[in-house]
PAPA-933505 format. One record per residue (C-alpha): x, y, z; residue in one letter. Coordinates in steps of 0.5 Angstrom, whole numbers, plus 500, padded with zeros to 3 digits. Layout:
<atoms>
<atom><u>X</u><v>Y</v><w>Z</w><resn>A</resn></atom>
...
</atoms>
This chain:
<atoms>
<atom><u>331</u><v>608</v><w>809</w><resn>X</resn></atom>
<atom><u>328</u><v>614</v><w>805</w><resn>X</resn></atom>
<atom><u>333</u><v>619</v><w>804</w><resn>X</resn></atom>
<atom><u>332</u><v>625</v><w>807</w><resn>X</resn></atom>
<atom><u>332</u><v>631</v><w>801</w><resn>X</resn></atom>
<atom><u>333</u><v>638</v><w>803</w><resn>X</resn></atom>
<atom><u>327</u><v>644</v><w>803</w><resn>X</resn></atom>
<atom><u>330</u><v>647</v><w>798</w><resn>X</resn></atom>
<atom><u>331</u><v>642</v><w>793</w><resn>X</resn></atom>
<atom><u>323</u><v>640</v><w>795</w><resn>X</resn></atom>
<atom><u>322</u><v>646</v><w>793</w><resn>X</resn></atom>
<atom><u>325</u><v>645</v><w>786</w><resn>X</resn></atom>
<atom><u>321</u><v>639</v><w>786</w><resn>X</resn></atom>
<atom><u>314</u><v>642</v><w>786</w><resn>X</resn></atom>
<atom><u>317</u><v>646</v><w>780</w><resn>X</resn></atom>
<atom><u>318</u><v>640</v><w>775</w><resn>X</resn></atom>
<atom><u>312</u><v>638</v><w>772</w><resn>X</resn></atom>
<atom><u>310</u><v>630</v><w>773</w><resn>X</resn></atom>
<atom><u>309</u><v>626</v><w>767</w><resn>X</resn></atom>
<atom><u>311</u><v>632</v><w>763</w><resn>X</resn></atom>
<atom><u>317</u><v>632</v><w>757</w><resn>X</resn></atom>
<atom><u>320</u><v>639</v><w>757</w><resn>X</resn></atom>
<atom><u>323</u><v>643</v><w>750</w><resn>X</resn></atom>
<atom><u>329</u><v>645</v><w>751</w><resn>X</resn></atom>
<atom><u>328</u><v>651</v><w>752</w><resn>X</resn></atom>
<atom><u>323</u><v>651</v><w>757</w><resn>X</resn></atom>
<atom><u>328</u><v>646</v><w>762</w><resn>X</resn></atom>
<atom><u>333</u><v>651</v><w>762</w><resn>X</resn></atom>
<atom><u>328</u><v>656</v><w>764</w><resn>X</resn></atom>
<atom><u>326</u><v>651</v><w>769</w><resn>X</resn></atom>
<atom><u>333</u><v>649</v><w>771</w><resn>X</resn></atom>
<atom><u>334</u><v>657</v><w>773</w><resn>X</resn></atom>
<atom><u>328</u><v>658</v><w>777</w><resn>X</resn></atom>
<atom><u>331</u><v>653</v><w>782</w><resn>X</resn></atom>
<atom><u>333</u><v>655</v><w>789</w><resn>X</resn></atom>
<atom><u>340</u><v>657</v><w>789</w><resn>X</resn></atom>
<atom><u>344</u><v>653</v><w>794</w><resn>X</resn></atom>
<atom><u>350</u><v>657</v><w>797</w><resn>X</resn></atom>
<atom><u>355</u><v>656</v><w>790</w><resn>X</resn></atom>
<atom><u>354</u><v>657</v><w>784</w><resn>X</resn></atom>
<atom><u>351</u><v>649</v><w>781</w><resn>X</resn></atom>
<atom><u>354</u><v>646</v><w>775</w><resn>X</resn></atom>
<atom><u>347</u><v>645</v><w>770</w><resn>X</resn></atom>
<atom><u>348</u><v>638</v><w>766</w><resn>X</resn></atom>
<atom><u>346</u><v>635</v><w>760</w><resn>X</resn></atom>
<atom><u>346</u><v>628</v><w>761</w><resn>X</resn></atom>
<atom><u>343</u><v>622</v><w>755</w><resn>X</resn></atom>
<atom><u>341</u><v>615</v><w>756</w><resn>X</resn></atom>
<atom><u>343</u><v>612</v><w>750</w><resn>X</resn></atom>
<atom><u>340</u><v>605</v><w>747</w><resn>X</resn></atom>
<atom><u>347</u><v>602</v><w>745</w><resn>X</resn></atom>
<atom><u>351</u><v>597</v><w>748</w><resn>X</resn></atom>
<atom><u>357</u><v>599</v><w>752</w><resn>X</resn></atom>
<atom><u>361</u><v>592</v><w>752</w><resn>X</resn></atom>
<atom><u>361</u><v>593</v><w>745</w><resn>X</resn></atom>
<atom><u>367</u><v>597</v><w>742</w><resn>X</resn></atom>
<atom><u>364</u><v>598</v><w>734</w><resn>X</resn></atom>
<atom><u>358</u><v>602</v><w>739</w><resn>X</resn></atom>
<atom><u>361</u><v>606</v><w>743</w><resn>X</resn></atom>
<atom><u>360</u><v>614</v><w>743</w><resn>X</resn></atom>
<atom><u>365</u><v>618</v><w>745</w><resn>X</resn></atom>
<atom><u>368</u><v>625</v><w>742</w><resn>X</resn></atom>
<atom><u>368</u><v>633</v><w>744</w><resn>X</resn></atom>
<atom><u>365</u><v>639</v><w>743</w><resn>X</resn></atom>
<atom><u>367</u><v>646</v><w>743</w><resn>X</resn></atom>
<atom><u>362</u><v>651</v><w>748</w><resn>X</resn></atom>
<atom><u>360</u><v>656</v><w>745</w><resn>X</resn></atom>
<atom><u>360</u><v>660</v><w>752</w><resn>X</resn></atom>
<atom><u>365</u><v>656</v><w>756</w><resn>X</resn></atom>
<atom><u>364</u><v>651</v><w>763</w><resn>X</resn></atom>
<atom><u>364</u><v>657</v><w>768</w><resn>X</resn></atom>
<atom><u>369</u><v>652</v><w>771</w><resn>X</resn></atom>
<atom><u>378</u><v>653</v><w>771</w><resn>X</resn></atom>
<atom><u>379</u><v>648</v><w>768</w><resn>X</resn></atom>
<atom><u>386</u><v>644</v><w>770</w><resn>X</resn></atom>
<atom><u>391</u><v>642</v><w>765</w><resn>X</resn></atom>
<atom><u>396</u><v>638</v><w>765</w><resn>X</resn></atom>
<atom><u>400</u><v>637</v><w>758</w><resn>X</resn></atom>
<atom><u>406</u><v>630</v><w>758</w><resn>X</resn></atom>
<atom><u>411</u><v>633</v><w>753</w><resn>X</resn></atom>
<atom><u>418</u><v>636</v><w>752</w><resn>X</resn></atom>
<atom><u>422</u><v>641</v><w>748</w><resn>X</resn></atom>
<atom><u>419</u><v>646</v><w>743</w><resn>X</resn></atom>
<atom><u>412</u><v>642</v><w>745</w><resn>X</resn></atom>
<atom><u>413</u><v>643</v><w>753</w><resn>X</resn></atom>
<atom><u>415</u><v>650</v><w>753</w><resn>X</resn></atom>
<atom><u>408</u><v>652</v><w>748</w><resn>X</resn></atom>
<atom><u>404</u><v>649</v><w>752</w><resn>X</resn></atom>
<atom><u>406</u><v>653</v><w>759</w><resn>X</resn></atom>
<atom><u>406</u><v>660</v><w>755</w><resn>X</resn></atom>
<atom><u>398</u><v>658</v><w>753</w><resn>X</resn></atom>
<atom><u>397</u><v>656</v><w>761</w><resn>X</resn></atom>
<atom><u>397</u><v>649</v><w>763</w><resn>X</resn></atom>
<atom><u>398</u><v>648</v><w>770</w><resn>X</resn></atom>
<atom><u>403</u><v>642</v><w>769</w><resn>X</resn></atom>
<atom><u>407</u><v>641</v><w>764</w><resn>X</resn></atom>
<atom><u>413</u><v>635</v><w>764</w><resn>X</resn></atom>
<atom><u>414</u><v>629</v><w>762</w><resn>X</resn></atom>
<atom><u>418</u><v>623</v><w>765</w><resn>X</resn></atom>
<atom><u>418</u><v>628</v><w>773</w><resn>X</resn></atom>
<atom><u>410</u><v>629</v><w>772</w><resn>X</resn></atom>
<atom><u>409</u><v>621</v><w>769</w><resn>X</resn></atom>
<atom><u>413</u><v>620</v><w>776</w><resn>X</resn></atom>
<atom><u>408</u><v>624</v><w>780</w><resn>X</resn></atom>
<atom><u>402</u><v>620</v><w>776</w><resn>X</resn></atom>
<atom><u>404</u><v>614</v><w>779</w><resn>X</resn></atom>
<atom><u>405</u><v>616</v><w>785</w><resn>X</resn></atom>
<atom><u>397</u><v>618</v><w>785</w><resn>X</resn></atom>
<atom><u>398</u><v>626</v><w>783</w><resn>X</resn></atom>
<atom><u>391</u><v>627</v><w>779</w><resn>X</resn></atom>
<atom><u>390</u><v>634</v><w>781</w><resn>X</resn></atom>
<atom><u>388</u><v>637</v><w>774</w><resn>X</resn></atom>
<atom><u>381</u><v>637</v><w>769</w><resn>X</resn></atom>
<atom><u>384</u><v>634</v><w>763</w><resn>X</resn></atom>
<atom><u>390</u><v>631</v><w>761</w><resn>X</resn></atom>
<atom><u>395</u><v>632</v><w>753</w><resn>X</resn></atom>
<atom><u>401</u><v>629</v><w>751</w><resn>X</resn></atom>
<atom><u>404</u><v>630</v><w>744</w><resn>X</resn></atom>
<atom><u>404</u><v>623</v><w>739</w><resn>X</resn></atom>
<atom><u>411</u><v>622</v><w>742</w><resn>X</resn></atom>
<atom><u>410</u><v>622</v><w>749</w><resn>X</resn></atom>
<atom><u>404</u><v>617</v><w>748</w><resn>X</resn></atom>
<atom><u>410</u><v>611</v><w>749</w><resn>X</resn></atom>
<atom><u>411</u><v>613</v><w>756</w><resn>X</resn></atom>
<atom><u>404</u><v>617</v><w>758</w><resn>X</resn></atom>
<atom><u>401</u><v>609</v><w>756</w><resn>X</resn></atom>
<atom><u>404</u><v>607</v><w>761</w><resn>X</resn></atom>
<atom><u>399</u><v>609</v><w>767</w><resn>X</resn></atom>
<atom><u>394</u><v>609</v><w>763</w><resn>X</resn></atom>
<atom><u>391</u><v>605</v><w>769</w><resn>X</resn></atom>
<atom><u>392</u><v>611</v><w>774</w><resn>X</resn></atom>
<atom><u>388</u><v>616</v><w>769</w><resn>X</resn></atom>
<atom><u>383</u><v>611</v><w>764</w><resn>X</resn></atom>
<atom><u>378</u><v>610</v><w>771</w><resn>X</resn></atom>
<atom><u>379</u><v>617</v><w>773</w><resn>X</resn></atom>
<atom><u>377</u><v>619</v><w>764</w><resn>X</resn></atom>
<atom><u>383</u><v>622</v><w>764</w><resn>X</resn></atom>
<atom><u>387</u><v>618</v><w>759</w><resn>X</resn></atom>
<atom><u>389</u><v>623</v><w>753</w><resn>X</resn></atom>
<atom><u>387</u><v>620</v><w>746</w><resn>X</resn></atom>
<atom><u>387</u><v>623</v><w>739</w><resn>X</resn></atom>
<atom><u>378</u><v>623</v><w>738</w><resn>X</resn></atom>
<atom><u>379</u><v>628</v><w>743</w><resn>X</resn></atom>
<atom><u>384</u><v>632</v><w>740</w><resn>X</resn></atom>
<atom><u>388</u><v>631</v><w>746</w><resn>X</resn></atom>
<atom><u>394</u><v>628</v><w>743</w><resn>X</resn></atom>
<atom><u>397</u><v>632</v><w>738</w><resn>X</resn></atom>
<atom><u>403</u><v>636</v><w>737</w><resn>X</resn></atom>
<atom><u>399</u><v>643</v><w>737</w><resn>X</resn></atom>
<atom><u>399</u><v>643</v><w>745</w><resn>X</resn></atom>
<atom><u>398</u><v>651</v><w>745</w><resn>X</resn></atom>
<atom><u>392</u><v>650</v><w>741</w><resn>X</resn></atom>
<atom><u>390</u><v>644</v><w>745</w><resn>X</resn></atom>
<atom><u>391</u><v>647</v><w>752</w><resn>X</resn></atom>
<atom><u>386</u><v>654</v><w>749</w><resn>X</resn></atom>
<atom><u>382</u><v>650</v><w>747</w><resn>X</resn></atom>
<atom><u>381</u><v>646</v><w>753</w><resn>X</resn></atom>
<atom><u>381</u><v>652</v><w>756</w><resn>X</resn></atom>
<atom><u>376</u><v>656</v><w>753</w><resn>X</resn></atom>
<atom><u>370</u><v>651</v><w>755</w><resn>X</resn></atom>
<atom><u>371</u><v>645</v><w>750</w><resn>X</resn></atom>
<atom><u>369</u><v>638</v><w>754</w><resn>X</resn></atom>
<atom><u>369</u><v>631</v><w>753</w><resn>X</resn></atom>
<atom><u>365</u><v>626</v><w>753</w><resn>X</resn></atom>
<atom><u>365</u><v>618</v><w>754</w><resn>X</resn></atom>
<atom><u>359</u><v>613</v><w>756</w><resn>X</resn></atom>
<atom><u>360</u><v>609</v><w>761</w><resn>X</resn></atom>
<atom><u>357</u><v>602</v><w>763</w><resn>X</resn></atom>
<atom><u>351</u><v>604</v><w>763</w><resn>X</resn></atom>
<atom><u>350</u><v>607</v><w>756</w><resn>X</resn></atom>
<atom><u>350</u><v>614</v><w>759</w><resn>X</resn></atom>
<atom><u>354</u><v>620</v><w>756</w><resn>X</resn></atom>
<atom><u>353</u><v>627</v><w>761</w><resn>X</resn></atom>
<atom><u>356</u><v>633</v><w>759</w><resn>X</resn></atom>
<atom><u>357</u><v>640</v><w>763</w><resn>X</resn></atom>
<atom><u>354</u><v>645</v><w>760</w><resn>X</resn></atom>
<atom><u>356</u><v>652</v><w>765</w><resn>X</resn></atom>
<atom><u>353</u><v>655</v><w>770</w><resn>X</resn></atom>
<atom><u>347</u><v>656</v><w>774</w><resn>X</resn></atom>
<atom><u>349</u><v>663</v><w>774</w><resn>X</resn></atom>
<atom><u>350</u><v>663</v><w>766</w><resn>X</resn></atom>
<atom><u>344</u><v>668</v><w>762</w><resn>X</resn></atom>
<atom><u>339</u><v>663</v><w>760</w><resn>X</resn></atom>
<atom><u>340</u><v>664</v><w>753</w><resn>X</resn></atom>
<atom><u>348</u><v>662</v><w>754</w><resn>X</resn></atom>
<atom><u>346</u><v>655</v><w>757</w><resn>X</resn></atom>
<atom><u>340</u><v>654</v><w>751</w><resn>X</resn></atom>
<atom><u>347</u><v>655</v><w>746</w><resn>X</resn></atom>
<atom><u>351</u><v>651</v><w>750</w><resn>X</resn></atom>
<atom><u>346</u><v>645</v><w>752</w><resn>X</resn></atom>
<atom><u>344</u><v>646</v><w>744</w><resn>X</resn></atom>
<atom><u>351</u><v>644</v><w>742</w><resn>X</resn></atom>
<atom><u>353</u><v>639</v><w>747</w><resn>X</resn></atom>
<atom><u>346</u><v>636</v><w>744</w><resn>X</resn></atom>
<atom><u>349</u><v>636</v><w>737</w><resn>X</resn></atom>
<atom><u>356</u><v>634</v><w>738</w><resn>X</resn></atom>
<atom><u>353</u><v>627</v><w>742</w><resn>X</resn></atom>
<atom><u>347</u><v>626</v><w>736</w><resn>X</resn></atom>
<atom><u>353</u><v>627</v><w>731</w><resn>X</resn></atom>
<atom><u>357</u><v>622</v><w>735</w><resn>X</resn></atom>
<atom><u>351</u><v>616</v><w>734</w><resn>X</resn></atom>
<atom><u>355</u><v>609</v><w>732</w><resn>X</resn></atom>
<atom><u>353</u><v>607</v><w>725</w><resn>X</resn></atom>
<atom><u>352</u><v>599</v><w>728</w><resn>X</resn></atom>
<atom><u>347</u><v>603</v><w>733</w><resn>X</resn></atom>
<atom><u>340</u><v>600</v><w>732</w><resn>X</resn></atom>
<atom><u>333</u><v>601</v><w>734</w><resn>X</resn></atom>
<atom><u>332</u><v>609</v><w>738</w><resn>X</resn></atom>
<atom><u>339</u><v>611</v><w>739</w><resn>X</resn></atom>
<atom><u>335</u><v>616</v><w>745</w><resn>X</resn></atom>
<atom><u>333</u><v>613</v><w>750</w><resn>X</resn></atom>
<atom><u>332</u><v>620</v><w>755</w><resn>X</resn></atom>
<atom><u>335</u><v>626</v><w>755</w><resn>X</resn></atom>
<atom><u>335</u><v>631</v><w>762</w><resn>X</resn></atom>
<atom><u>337</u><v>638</v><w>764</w><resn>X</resn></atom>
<atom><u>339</u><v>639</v><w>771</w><resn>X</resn></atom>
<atom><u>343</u><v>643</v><w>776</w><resn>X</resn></atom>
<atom><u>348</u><v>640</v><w>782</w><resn>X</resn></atom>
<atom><u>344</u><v>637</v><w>788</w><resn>X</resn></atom>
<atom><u>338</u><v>639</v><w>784</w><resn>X</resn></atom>
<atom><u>332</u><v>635</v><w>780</w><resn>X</resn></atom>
<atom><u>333</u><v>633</v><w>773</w><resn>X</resn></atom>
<atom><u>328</u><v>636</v><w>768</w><resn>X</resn></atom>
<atom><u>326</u><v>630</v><w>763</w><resn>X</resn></atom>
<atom><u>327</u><v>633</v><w>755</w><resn>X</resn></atom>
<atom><u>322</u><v>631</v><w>750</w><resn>X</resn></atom>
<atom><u>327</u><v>625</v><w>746</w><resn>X</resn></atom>
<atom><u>322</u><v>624</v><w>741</w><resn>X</resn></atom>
<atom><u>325</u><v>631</v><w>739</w><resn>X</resn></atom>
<atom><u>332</u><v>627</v><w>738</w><resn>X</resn></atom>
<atom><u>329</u><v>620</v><w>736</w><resn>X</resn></atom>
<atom><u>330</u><v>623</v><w>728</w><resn>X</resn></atom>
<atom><u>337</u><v>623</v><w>729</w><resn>X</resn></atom>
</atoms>
């Protein structure tokens, strides 16, 4: 059975051109004429790579600071102890601790948007690497979330950096703001988280490493980008 679309996304449909590959510039543009639902809709950038996910010398994953932020209150939980705990709550993090919070992990409490621990507290922190692996939660040092700097780790996870990961299927996405954000901050955003995933390209990869690449808002279209923009990479 069909699956029945709202008008308000019909709408957004009948502004995406069929068979077309958008510039950049001009998906955003688009993305931002769609009919605004009753919230403020996360604009997402996601890439379907030519790599292979089962092998671990192909796999792409890393980070990228936003130069405008997410738009989103990102929820910080940081595993470590003494000087390091005590940094990390001055910078904001919503839950700081490290064997009472490990606790509460194991007891199913993943109510927070990103996960640091300090090299030190990585022993105990891999210890339910099972609760916080599938949730992609898991901290790791590629992504600067296992360091002894957790006050610079907490801001910067604050001020609007993402991680990123494929996934099974060769697909990496990526937050890039709101719907609400300036089109010219969206553009800034997509162009850097675009940068990061091309710079993060498996030296093993062969063959066109871009698949496809689409813009889109939550409960939207996607907007397909011109891959072949990114196929030189």
């Amino acid at each position: 059975m069909a699956k029945h679309r709202s008008k308000r996304y019909q709408k957004a449909v009948t502004l995406v051109e069929t068979g077309k590959s958008y510039g950049l510039e001009e998906a955003v543009s688009t993305v931002k004429k769609f009919p605004a639902p009753k919230f403020d809709p996360t604009v997402t950038v996601s890439f379907h790579l030519g790599v292979d996910p089962r092998k671990s010398d192909q796999m792409v994953r890393g980070s990228v600071s936003l130069p405008h932020g997410t738009g989103k209150n990102v929820r910080v939980a940081v595993f470590a102890a003494g000087a390091a705990a005590d940094a990390a709550k001055a910078a904001g993090a919503e839950f700081v601790g490290f064997e009472d919070l490990i606790k509460q992990v194991q007891g199913g409490f993943t109510d927070f948007d990103v996960a640091i621990a300090t090299p030190e507290a990585m022993t105990e922190v891999r210890k339910i690497a099972r609760v916080l692996g599938p949730r992609g939660l898991m901290p790791n040092p590629k992504t600067g979330t296992v360091t002894d700097d957790t006050a610079k780790a907490v801001n910067e996870v604050k001020a609007g950096r993402i991680d990123y990961k494929l996934d099974k299927n060769g697909n990496v996405a990526g937050a890039i703001g709101k719907a609400s954000f300036e089109a010219g901050a969206l553009l800034e955003n997509a162009q850097a988280f675009i940068d990061s995933v091309l710079r993060a390209k498996p030296a093993s990869a062969k063959g066109n490493y871009v698949r496809s690449v689409t813009v889109a808002a939550t409960m939207c279209p996607g907007v397909p980008l011109d891959s072949s923009l990114y196929t030189k990479n």
